[in-house]
Backbone and ligand atoms as CSV (ligand in chain L), in Angstrom:
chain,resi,resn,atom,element,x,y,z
A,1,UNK,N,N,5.892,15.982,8.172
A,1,UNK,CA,C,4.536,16.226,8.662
A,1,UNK,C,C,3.732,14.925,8.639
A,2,UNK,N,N,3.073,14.408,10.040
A,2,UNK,CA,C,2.038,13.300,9.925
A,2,UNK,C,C,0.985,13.938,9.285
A,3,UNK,N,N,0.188,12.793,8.469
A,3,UNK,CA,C,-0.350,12.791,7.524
A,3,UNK,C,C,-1.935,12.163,8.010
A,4,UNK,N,N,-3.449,12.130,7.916
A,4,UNK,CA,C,-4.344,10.968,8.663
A,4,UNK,C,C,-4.215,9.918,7.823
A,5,UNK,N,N,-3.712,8.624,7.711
A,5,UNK,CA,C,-4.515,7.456,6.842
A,5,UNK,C,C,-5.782,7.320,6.854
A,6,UNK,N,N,-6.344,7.340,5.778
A,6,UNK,CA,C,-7.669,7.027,5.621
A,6,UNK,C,C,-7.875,5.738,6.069
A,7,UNK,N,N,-9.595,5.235,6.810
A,7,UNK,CA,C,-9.410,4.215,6.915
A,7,UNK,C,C,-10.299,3.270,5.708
A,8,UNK,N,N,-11.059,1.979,5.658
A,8,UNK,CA,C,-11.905,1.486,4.743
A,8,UNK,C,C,-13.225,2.601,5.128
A,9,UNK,N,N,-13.843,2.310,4.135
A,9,UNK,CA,C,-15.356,3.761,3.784
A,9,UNK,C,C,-15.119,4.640,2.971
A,10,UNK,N,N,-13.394,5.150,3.258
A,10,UNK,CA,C,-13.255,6.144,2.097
A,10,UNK,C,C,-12.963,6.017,0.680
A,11,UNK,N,N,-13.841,7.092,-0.184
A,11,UNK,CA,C,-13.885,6.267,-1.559
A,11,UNK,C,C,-12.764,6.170,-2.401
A,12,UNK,N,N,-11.581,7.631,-1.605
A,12,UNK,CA,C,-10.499,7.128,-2.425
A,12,UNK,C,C,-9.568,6.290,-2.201
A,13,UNK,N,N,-10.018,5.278,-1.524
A,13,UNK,CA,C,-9.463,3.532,-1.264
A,13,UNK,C,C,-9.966,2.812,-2.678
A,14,UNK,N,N,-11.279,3.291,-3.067
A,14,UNK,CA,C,-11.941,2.306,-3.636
A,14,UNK,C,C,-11.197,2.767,-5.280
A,15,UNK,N,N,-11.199,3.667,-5.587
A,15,UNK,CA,C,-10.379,4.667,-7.047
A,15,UNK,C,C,-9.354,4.031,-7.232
A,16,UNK,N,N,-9.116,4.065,-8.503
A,16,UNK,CA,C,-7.685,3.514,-9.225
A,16,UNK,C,C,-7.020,5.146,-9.682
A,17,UNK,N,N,-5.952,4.998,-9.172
A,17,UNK,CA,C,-5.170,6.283,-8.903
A,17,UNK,C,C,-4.952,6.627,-10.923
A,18,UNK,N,N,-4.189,8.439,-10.601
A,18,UNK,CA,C,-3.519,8.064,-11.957
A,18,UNK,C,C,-2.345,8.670,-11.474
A,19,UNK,N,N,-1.636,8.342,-13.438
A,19,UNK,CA,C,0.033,8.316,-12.980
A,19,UNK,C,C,0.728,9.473,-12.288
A,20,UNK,N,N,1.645,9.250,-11.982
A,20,UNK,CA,C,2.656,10.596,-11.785
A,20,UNK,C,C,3.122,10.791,-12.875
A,21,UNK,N,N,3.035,12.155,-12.700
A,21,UNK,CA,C,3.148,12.946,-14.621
A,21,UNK,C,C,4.579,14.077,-14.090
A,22,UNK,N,N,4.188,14.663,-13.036
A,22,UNK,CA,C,5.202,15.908,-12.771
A,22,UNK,C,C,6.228,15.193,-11.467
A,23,UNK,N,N,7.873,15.339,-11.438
A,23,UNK,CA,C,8.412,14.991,-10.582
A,23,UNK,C,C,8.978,16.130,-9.779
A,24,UNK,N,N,8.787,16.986,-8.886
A,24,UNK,CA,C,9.229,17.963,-8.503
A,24,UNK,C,C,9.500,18.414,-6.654
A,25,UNK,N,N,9.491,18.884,-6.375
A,25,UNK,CA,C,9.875,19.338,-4.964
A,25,UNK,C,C,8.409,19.269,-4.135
A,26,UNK,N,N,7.648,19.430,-5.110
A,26,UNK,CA,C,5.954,19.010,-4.178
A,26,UNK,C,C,5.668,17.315,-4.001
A,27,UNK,N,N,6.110,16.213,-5.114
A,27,UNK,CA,C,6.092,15.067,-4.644
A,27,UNK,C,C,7.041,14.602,-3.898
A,28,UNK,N,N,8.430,15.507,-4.061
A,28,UNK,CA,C,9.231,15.246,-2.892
A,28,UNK,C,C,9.131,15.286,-1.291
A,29,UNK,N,N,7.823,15.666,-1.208
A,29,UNK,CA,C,7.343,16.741,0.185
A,29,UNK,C,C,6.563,15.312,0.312
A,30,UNK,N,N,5.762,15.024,-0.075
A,30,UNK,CA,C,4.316,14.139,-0.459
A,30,UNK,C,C,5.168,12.816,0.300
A,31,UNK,N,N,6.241,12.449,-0.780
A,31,UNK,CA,C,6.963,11.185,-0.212
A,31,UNK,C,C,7.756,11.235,1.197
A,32,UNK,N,N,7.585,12.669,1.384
A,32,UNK,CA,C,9.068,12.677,2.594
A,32,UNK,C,C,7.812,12.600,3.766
A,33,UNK,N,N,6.656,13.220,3.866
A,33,UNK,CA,C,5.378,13.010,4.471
A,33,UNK,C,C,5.017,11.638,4.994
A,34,UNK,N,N,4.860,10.554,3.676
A,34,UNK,CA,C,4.612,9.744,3.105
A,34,UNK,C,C,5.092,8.180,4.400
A,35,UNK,N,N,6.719,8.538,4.170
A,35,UNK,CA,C,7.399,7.708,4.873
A,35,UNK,C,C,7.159,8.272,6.707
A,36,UNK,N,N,7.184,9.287,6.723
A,36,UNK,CA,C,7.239,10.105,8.071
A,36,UNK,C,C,6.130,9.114,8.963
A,37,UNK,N,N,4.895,9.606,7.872
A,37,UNK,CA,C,3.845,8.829,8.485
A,37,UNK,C,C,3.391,7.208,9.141
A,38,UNK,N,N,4.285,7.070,7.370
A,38,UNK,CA,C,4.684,5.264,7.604
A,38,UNK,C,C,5.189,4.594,8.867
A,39,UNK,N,N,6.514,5.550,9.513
A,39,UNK,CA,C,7.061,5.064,10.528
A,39,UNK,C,C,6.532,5.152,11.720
A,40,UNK,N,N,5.521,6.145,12.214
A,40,UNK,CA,C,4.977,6.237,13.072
A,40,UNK,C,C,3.851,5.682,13.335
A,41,UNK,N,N,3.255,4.739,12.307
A,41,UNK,CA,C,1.746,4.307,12.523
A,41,UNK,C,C,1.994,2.723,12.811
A,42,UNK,N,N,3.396,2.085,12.978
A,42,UNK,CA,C,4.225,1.611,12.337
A,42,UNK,C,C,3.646,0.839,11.411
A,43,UNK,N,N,4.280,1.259,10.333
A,43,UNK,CA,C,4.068,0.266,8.764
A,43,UNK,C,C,4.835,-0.467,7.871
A,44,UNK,N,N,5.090,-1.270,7.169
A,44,UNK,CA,C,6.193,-1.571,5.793
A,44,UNK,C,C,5.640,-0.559,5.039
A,45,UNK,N,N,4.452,-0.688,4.816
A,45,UNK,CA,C,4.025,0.482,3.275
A,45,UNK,C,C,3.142,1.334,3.351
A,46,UNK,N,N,3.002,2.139,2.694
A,46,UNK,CA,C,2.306,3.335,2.566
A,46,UNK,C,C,1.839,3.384,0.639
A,47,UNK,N,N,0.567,3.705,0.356
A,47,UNK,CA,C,-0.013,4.308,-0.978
A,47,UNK,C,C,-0.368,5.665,-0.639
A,48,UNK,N,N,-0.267,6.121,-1.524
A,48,UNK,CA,C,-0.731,7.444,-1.648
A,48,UNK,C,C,-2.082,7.735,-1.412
A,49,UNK,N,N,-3.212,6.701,-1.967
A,49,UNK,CA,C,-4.530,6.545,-1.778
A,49,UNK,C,C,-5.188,6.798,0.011
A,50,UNK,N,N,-3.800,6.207,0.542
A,50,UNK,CA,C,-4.131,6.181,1.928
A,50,UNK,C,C,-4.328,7.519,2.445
A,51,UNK,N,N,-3.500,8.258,2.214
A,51,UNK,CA,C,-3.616,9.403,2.400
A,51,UNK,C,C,-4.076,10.539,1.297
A,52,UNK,N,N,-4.801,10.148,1.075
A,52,UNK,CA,C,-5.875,10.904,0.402
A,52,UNK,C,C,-5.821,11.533,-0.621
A,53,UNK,N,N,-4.971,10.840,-1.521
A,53,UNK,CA,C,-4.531,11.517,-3.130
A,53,UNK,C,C,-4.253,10.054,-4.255
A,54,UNK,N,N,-4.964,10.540,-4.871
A,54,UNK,CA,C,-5.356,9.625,-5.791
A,54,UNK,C,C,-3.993,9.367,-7.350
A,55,UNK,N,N,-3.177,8.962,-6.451
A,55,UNK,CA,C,-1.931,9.200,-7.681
A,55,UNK,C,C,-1.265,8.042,-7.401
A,56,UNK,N,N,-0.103,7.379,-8.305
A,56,UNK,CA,C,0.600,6.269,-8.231
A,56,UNK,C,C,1.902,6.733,-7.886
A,57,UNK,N,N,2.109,6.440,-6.514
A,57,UNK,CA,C,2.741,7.040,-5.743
A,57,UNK,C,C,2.759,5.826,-4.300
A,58,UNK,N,N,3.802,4.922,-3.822
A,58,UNK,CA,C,3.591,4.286,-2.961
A,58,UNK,C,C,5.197,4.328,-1.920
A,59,UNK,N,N,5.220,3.999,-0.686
A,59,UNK,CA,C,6.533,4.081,0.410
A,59,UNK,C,C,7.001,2.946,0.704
A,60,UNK,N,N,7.765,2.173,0.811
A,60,UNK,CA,C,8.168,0.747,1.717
A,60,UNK,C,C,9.235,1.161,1.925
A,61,UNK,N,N,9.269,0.586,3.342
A,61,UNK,CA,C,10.584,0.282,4.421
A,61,UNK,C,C,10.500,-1.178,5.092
A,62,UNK,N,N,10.781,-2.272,4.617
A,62,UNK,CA,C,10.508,-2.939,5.538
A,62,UNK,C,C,11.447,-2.972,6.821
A,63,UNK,N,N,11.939,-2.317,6.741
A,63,UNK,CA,C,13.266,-1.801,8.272
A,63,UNK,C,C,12.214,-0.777,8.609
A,64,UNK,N,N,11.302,-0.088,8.790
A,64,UNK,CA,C,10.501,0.279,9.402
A,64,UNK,C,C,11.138,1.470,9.986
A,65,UNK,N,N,12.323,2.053,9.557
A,65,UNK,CA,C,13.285,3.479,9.466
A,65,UNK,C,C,14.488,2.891,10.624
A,66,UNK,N,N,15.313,1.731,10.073
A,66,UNK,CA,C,15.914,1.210,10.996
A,66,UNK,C,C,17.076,0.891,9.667
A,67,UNK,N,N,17.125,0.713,8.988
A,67,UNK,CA,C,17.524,0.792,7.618
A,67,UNK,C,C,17.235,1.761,6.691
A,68,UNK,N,N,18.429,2.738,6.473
A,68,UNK,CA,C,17.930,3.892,5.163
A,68,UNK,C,C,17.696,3.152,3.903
A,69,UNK,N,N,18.719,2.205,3.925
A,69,UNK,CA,C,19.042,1.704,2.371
A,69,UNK,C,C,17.771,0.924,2.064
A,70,UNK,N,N,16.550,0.109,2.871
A,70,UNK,CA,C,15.606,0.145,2.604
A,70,UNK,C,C,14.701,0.921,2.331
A,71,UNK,N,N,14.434,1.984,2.473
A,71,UNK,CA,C,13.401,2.958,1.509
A,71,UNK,C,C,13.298,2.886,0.044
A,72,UNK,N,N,12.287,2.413,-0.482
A,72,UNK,CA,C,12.172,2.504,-1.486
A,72,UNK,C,C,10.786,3.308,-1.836
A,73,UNK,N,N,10.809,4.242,-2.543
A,73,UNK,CA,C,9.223,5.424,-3.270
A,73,UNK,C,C,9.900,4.798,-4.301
A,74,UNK,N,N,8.641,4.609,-5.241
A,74,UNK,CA,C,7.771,4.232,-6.125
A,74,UNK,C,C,6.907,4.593,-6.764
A,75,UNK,N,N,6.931,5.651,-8.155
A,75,UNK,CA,C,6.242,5.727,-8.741
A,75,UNK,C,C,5.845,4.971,-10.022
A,76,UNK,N,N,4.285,5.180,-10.112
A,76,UNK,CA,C,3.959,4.389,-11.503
A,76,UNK,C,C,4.246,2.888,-11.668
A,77,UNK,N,N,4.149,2.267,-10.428
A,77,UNK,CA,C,4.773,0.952,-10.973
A,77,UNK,C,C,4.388,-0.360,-11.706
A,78,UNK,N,N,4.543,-1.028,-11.781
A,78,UNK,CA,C,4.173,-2.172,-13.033
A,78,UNK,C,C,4.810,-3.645,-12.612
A,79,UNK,N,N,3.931,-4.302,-12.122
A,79,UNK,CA,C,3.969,-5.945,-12.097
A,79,UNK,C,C,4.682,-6.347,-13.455
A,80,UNK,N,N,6.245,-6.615,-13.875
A,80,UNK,CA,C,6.848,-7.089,-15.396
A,80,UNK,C,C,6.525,-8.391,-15.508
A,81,UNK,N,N,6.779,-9.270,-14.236
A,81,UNK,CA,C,6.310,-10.602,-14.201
A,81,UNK,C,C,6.744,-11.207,-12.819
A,82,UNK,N,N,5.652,-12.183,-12.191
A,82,UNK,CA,C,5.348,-12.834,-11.182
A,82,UNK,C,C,5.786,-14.590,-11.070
A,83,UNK,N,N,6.129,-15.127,-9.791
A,83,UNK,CA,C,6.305,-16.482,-9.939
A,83,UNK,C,C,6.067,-17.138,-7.985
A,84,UNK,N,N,4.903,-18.321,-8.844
A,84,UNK,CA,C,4.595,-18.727,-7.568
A,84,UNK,C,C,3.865,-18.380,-6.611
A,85,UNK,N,N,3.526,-18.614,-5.173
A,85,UNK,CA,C,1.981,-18.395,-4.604
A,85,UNK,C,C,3.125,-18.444,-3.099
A,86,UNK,N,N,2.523,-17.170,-1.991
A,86,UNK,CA,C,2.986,-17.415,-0.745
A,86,UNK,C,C,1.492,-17.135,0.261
A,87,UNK,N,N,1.331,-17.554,0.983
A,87,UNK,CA,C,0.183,-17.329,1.121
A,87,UNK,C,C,0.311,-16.997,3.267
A,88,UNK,N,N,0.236,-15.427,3.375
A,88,UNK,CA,C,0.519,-15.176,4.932
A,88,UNK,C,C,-0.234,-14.393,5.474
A,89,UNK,N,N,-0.060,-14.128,6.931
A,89,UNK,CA,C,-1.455,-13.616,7.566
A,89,UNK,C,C,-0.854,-11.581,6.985
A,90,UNK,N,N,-1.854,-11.492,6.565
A,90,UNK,CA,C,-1.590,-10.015,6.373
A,90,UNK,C,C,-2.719,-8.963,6.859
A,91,UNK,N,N,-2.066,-7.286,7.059
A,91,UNK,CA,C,-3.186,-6.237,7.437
A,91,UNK,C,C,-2.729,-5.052,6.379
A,92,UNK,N,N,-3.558,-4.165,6.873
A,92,UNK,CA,C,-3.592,-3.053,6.368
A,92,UNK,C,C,-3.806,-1.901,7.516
A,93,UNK,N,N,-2.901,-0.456,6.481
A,93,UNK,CA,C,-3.058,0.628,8.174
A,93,UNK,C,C,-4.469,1.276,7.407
A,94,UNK,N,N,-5.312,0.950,6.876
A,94,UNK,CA,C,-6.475,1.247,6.552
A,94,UNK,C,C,-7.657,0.610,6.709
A,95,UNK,N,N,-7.358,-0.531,7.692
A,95,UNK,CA,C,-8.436,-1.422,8.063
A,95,UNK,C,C,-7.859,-2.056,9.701
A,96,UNK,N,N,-7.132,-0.921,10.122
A,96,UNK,CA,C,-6.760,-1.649,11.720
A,96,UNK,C,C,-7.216,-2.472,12.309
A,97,UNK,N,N,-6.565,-3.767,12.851
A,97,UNK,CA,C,-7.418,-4.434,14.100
A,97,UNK,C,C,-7.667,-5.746,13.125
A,98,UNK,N,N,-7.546,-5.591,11.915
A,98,UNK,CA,C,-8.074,-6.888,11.053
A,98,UNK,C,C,-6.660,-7.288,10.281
A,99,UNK,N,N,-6.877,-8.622,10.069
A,99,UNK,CA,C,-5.733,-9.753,9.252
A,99,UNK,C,C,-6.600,-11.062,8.958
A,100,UNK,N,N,-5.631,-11.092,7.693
A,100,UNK,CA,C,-6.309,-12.994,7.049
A,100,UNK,C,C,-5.283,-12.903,6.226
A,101,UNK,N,N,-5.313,-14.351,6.101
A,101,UNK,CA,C,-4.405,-15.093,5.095
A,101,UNK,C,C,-4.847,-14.550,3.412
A,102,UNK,N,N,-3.820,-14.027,2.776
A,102,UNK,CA,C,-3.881,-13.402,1.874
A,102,UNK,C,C,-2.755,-14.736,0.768
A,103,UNK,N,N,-3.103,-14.938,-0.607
A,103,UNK,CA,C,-2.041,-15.302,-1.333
A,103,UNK,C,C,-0.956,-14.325,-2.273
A,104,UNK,N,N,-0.107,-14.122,-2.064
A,104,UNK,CA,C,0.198,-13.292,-3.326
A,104,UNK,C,C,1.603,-14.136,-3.891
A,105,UNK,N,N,1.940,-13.222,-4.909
A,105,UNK,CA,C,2.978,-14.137,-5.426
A,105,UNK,C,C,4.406,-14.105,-4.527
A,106,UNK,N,N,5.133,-15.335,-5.072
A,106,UNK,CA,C,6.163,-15.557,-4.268
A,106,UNK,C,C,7.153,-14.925,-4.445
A,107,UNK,N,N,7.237,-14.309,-6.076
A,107,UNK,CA,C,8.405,-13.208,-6.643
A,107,UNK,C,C,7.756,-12.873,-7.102
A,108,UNK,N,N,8.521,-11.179,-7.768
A,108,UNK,CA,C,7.943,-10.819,-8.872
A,108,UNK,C,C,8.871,-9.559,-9.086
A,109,UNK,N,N,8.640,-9.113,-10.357
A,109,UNK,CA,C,9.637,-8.378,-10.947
A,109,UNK,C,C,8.881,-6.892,-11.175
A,110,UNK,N,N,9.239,-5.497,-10.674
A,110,UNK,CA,C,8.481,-4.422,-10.624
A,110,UNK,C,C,9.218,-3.170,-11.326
A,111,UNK,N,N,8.468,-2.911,-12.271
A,111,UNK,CA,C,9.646,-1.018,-12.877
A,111,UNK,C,C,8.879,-0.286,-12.068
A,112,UNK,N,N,9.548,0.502,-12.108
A,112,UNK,CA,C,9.012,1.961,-11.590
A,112,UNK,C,C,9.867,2.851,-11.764
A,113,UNK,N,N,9.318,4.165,-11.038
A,113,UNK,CA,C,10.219,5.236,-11.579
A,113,UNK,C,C,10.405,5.879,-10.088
A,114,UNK,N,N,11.505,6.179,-10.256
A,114,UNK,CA,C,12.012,7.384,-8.507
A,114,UNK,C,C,11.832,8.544,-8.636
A,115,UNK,N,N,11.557,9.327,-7.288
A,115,UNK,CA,C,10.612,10.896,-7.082
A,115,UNK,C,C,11.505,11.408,-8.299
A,116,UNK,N,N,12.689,11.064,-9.262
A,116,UNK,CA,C,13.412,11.966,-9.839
A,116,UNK,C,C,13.140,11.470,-11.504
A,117,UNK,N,N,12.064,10.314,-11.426
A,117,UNK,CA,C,11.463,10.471,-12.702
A,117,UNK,C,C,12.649,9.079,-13.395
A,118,UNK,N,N,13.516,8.531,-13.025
A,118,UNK,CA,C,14.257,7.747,-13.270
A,118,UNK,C,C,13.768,6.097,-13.216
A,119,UNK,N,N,13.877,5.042,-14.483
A,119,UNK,CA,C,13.357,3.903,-14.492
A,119,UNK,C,C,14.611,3.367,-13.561
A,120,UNK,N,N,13.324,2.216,-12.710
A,120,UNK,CA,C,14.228,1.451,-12.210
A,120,UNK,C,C,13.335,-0.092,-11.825
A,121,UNK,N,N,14.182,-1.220,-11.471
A,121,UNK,CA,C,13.914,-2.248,-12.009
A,121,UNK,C,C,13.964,-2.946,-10.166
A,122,UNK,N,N,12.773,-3.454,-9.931
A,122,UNK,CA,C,13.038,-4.036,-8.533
A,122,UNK,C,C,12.628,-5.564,-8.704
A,123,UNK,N,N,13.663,-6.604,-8.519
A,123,UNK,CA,C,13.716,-7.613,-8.086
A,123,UNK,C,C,13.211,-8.696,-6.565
A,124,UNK,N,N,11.749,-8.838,-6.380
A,124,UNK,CA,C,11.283,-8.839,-5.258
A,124,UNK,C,C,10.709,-10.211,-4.902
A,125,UNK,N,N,11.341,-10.586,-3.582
A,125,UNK,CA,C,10.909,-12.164,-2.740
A,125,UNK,C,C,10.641,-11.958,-1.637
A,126,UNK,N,N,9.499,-12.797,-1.068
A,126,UNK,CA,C,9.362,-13.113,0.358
A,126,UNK,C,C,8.275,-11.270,0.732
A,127,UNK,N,N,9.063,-11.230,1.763
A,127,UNK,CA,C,7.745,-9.918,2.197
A,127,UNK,C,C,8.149,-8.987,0.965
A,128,UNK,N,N,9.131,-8.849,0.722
A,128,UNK,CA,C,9.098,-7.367,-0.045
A,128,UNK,C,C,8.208,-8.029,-1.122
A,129,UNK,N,N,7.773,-9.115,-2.244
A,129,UNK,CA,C,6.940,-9.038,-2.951
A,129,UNK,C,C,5.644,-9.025,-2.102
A,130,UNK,N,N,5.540,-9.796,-1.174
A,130,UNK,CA,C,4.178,-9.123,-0.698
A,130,UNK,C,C,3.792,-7.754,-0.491
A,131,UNK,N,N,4.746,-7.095,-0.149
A,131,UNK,CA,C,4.466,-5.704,0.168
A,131,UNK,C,C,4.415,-4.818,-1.282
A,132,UNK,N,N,5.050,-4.747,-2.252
A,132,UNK,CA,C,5.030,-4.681,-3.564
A,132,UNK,C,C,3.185,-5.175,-4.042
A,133,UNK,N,N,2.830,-5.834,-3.800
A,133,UNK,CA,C,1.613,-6.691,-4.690
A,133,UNK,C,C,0.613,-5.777,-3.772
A,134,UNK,N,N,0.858,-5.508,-2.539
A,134,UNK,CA,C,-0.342,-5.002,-1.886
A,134,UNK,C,C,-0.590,-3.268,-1.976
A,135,UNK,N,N,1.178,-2.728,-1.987
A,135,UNK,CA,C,0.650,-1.270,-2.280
A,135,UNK,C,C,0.129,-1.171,-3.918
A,136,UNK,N,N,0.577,-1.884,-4.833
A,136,UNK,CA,C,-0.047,-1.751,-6.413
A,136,UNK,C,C,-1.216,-2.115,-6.472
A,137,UNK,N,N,-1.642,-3.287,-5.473
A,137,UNK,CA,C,-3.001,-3.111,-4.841
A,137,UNK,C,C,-3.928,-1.818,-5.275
A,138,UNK,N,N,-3.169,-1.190,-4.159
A,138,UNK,CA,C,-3.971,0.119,-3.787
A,138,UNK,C,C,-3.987,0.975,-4.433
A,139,UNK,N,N,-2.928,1.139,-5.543
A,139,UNK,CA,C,-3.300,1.921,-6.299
A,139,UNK,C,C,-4.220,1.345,-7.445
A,140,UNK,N,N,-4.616,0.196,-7.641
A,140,UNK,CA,C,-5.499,0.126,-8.531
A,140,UNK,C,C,-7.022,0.095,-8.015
A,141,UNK,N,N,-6.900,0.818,-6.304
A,141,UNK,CA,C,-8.391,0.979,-5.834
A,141,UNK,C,C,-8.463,-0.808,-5.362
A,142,UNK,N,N,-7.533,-1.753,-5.023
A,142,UNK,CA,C,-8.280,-2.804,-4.590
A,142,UNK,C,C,-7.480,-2.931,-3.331
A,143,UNK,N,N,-8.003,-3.480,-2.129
A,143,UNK,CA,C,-7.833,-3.544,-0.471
A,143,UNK,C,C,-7.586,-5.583,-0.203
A,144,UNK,N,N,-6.951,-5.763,0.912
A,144,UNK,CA,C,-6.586,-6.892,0.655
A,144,UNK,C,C,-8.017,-8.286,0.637
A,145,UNK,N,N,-8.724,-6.897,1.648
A,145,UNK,CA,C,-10.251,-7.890,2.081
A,145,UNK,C,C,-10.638,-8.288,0.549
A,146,UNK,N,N,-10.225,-7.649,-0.707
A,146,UNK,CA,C,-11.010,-8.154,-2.290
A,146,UNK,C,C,-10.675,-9.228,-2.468
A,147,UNK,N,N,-9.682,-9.638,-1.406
A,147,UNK,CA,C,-9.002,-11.391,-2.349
A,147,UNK,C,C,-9.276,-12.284,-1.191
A,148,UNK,N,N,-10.676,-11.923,-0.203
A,148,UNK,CA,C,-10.527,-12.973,0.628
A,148,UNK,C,C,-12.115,-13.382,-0.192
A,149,UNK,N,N,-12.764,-14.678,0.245
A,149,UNK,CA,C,-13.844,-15.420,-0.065
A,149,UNK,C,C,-14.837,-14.346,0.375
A,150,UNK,N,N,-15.931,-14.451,-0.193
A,150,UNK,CA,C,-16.853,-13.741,-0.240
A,150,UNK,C,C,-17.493,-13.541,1.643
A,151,UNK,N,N,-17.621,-14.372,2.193
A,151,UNK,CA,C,-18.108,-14.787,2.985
A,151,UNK,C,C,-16.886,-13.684,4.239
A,152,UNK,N,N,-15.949,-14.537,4.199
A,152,UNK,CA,C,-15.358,-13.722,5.225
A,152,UNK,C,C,-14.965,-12.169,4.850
A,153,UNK,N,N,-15.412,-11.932,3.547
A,153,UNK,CA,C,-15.662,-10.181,3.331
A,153,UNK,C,C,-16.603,-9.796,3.951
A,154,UNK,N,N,-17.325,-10.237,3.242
A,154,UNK,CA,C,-18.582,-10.139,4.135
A,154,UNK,C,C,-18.458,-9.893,6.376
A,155,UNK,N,N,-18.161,-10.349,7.160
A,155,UNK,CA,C,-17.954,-10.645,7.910
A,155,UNK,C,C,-17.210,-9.640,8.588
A,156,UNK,N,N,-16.073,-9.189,7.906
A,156,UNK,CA,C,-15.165,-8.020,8.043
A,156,UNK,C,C,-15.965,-6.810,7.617
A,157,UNK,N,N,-16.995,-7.364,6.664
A,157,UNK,CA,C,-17.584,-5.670,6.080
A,157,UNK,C,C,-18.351,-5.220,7.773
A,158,UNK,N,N,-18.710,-6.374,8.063
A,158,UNK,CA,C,-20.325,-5.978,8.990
A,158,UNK,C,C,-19.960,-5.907,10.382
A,159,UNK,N,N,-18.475,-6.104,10.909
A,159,UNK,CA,C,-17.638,-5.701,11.808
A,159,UNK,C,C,-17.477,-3.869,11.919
A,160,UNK,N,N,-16.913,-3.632,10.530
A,160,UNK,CA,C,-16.747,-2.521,10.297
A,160,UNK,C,C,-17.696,-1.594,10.262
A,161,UNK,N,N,-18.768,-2.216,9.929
A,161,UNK,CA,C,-20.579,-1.670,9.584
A,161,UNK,C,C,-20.636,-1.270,11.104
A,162,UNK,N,N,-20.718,-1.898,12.004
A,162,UNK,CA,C,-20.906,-1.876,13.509
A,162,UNK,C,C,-19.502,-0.435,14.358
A,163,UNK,N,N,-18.330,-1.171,13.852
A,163,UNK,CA,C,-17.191,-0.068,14.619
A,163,UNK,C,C,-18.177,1.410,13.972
A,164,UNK,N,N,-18.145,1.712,12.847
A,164,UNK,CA,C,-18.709,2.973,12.619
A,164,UNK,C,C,-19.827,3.445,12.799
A,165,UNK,N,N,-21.001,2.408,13.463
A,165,UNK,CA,C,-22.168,2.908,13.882
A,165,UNK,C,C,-22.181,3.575,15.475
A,166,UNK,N,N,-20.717,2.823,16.061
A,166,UNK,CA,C,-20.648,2.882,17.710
A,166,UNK,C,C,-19.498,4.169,17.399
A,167,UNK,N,N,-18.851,4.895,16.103
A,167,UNK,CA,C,-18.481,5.923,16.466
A,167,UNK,C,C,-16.782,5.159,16.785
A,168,UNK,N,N,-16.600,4.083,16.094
A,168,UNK,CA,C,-15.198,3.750,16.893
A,168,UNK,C,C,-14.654,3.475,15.731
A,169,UNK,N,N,-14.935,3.837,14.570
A,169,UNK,CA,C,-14.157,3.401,13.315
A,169,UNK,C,C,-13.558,4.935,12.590
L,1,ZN,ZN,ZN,-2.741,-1.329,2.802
């Protein structure tokens, strides 16, 4: 089932999710949703926040459903440790139409747990740590526009201020 992504305005973008506590056949639905949606909006990632539930819960494909063995869901996950600075033009499916140069790290090392409640240990370079840094992002309620200079937030805010006054946001 497609799912709406929320876009920026909504407040549960702005919320720091909480954990996944129960692993069962309803977050199995959530994630199978999750990715469904992902592929059609086309995306690498998906948070849960996006779609309108406030839980730590995130999707990546960077095969974009062209690769199974890339799917990775993600619950609860945890930055173990980071190395180095990559710095590329990035977006979000919650702020369409917009990109800027974002830094994030160049590796980094992530646990998490699978829809089946199982630790597991992801080893991540190049886009997949970017994509990693940006959905944990979102679940801690922060969007990529938080790590640009004040100024060009600004700029993007009052773009957006305008799409939603004309009814186009
Ligand atoms: Zn995003």
């Amino acid at each position: 089932m497609l799912l709406p992504i929320l876009k920026y305005g909504a407040i549960v973008l702005k919320t720091s999710s909480s954990p996944v506590d129960v692993f069962d056949g309803e977050l199995e639905k959530i994630a199978k949703n999750m990715i469904e949606t992902m592929y059609v909006a086309p995306g690498i990632g998906l948070a849960a926040p996006q779609i309108g539930l406030n839980i730590r819960l995130a999707t990546i494909d960077l095969s974009v459903g062209e690769d199974p063995s890339q799917v990775l869901v993600i619950c609860n996950p945890e930055i173990t440790s980071t190395e180095g600075e990559q710095k590329c033009d990035e977006g979000c499916l919650s702020i369409p139409e917009f990109s800027e140069v974002v830094a994030r790290p160049r590796k980094m090392i992530v646990r998490a747990l699978t829809l089946h409640g199982d630790e597991i240990t992801i080893n991540a370079e190049g886009i997949l740590a970017r994509c990693l840094s940006h959905e944990i992002d979102h679940l801690n309620g922060v969007l990529f526009i938080d790590h640009l200079s004040p100024l060009k937030r600004t700029l993007i805010r009052n773009k957006i201020k305008k799409l939603t006054k004309a009814g186009e946001w």
